[in-house]
mmCIF file of the C-alpha atoms, coordinates in Angstrom:
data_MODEL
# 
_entry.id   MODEL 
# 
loop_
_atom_site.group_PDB 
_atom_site.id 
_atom_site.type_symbol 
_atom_site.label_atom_id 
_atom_site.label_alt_id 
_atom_site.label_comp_id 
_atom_site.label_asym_id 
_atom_site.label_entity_id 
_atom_site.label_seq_id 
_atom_site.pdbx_PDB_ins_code 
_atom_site.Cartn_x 
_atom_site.Cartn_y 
_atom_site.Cartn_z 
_atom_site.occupancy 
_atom_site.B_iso_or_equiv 
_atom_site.pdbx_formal_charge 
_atom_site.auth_seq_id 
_atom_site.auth_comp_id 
_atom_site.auth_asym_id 
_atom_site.auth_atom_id 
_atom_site.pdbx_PDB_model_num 
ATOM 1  C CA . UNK A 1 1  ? 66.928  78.307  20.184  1.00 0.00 ? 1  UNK A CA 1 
ATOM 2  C CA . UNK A 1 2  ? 66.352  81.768  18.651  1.00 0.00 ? 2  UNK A CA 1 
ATOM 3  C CA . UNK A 1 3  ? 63.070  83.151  18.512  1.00 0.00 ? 3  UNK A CA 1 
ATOM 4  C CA . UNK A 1 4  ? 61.158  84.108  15.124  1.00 0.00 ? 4  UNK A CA 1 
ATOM 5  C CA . UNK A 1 5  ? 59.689  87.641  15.269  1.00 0.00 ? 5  UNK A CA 1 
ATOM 6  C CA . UNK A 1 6  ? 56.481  88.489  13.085  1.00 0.00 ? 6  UNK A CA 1 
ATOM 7  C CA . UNK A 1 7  ? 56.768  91.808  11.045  1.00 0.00 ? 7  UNK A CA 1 
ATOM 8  C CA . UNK A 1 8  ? 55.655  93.344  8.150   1.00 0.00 ? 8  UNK A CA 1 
ATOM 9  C CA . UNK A 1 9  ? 58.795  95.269  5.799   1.00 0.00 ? 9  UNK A CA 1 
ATOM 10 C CA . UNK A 1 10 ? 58.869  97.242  2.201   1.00 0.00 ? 10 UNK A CA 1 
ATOM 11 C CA . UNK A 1 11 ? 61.348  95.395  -0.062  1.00 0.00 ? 11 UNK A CA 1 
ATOM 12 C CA . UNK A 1 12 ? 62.485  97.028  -3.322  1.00 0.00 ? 12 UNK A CA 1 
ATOM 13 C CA . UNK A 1 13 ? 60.726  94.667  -6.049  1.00 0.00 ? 13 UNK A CA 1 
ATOM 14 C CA . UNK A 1 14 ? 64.689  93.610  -6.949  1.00 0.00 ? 14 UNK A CA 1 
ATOM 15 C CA . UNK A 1 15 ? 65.135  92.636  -3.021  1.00 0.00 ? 15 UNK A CA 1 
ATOM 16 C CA . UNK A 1 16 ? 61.650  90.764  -3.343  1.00 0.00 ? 16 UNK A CA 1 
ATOM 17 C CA . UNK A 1 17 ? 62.264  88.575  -6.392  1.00 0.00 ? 17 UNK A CA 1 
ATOM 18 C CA . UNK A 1 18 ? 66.101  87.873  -4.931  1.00 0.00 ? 18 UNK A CA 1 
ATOM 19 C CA . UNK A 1 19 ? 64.921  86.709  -2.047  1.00 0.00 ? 19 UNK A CA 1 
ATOM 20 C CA . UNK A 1 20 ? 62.135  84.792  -3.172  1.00 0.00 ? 20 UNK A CA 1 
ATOM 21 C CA . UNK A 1 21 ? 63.572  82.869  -5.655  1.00 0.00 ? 21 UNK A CA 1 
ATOM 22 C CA . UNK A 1 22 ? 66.652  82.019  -3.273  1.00 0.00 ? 22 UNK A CA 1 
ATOM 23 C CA . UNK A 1 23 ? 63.423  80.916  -0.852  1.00 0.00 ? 23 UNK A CA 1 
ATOM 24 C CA . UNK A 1 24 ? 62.205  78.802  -3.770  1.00 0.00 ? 24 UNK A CA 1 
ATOM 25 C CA . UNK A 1 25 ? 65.458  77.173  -4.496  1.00 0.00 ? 25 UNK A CA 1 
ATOM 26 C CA . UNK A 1 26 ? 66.504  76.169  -1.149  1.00 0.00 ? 26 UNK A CA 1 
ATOM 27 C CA . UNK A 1 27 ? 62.678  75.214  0.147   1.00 0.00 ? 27 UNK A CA 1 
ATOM 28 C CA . UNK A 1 28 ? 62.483  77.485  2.615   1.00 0.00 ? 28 UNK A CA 1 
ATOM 29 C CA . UNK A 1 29 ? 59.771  79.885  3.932   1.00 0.00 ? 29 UNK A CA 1 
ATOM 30 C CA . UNK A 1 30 ? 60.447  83.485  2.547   1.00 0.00 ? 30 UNK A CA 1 
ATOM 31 C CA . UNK A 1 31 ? 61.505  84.849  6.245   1.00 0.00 ? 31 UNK A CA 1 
ATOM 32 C CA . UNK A 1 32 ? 63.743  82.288  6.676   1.00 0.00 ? 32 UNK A CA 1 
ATOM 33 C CA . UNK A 1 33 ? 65.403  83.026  3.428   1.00 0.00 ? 33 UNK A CA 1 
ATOM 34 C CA . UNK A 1 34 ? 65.863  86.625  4.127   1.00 0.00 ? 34 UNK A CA 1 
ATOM 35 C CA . UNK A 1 35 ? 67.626  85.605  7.651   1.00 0.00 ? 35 UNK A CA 1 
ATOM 36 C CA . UNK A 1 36 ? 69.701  83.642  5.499   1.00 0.00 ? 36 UNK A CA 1 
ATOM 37 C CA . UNK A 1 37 ? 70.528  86.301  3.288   1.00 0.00 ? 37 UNK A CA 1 
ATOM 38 C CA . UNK A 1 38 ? 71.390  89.157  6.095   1.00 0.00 ? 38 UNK A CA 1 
ATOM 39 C CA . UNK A 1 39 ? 73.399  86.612  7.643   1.00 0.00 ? 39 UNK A CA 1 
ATOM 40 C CA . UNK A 1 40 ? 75.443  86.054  4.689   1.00 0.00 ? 40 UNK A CA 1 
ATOM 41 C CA . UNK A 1 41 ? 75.988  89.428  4.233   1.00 0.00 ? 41 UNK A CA 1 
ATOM 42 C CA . UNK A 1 42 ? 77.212  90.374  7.511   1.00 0.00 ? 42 UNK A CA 1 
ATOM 43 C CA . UNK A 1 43 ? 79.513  87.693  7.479   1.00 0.00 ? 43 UNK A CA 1 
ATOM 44 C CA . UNK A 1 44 ? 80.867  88.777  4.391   1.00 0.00 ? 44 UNK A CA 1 
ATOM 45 C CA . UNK A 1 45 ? 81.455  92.526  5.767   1.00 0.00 ? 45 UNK A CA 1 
ATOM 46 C CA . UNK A 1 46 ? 83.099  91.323  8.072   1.00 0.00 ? 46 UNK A CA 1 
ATOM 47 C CA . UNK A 1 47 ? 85.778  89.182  6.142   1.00 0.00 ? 47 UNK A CA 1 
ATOM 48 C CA . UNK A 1 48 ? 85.923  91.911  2.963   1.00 0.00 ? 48 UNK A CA 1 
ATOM 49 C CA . UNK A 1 49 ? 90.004  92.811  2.823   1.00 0.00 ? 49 UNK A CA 1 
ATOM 50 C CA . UNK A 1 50 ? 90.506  96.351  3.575   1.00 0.00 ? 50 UNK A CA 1 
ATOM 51 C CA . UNK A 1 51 ? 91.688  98.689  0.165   1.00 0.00 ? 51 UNK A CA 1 
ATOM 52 C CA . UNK A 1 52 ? 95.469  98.644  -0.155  1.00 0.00 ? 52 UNK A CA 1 
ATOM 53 C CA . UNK A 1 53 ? 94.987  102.580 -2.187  1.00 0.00 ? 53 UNK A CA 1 
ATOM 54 C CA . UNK A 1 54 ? 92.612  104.028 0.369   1.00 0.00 ? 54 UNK A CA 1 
ATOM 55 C CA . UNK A 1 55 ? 92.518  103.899 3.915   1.00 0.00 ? 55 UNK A CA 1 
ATOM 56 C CA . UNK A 1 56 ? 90.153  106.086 6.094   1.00 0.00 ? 56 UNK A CA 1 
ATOM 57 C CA . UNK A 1 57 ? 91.786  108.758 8.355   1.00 0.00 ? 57 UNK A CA 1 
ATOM 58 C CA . UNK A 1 58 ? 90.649  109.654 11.695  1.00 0.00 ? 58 UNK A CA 1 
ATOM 59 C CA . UNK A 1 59 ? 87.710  112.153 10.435  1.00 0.00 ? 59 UNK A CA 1 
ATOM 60 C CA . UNK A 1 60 ? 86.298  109.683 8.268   1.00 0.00 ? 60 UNK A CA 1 
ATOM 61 C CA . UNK A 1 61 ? 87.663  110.679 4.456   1.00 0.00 ? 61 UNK A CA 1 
ATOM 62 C CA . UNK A 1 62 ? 89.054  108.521 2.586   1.00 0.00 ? 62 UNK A CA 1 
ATOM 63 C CA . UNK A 1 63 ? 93.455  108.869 2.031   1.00 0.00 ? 63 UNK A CA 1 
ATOM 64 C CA . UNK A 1 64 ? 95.882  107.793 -0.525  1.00 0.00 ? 64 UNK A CA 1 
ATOM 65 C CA . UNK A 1 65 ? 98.156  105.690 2.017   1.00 0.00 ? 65 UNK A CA 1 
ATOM 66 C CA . UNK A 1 66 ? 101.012 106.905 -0.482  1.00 0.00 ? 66 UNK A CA 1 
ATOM 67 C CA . UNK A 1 67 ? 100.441 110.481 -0.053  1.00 0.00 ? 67 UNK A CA 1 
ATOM 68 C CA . UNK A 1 68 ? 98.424  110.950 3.506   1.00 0.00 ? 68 UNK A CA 1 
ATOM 69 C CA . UNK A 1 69 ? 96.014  113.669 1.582   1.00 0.00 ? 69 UNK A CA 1 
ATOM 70 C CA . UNK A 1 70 ? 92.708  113.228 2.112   1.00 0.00 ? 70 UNK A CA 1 
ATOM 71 C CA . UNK A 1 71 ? 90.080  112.646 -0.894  1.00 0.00 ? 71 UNK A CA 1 
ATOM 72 C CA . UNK A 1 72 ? 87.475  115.560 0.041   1.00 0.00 ? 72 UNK A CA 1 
ATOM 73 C CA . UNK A 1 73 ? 83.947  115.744 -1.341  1.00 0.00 ? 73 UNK A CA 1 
ATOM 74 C CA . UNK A 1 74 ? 84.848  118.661 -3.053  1.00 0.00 ? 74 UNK A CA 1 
ATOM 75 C CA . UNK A 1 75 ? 87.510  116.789 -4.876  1.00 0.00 ? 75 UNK A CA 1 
ATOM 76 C CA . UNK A 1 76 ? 85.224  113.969 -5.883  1.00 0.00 ? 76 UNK A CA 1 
ATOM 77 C CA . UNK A 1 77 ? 82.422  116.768 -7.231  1.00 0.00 ? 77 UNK A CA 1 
ATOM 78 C CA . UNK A 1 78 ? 85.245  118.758 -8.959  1.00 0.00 ? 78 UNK A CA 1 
ATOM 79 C CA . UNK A 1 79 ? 86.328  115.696 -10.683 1.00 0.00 ? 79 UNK A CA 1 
ATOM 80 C CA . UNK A 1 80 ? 83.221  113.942 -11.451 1.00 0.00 ? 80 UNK A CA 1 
ATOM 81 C CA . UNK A 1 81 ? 81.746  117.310 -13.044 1.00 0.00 ? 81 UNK A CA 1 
ATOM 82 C CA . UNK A 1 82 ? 81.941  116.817 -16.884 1.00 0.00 ? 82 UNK A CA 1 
ATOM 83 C CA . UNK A 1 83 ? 83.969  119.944 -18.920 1.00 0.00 ? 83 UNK A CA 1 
ATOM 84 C CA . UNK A 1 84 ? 81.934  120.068 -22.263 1.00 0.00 ? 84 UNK A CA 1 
ATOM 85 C CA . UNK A 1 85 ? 85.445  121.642 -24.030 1.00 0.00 ? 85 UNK A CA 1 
ATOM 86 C CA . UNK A 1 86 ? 86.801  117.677 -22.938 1.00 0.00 ? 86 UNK A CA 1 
ATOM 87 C CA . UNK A 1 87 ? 84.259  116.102 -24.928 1.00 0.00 ? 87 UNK A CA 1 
ATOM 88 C CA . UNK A 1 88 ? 85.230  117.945 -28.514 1.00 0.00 ? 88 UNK A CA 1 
ATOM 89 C CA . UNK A 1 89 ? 89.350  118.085 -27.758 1.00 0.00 ? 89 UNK A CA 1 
# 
């Protein structure tokens, strides 16, 4: 039988109200519902099917599996930076 452990946490107010009105719909103590919920979402981690277009290489960045170049930081930044010409072509 697993043992309950008393502690006090900081939810976000969205994590509070999620997991108190899944507590209120099943009729089960607040703690118990946010076991539930962890549980769930380990579980579901675990069975999530890996990205056919990216694949992480050996240092940790994400690849293209077509190409083998790795998606750098820099790449992401270069390409998430707005040009304000773009918006007025």
């Amino acid at each position: 039988m697993a043992t309950s452990i008393r502690t006090n946490v900081n939810l976000e107010p969205h994590a509070y109200d999620f997991a108190y009105a899944y507590a209120r719909a099943n009729g089960i103590p607040l703690g118990k519902a946010i076991s539930e919920l962890l549980r769930k979402a380990e579980n579901t981690q675990q069975t999530l099917v890996p990205s056919p277009r990216l694949v992480r290489n050996e240092y940790g960045y994400l690849e293209l599996p077509a190409t083998g170049h790795p998606i750098t930081p820099e790449m992401v930044k270069e390409l998430s930076e707005d040009d304000p010409e773009d918006d007025f072509a």
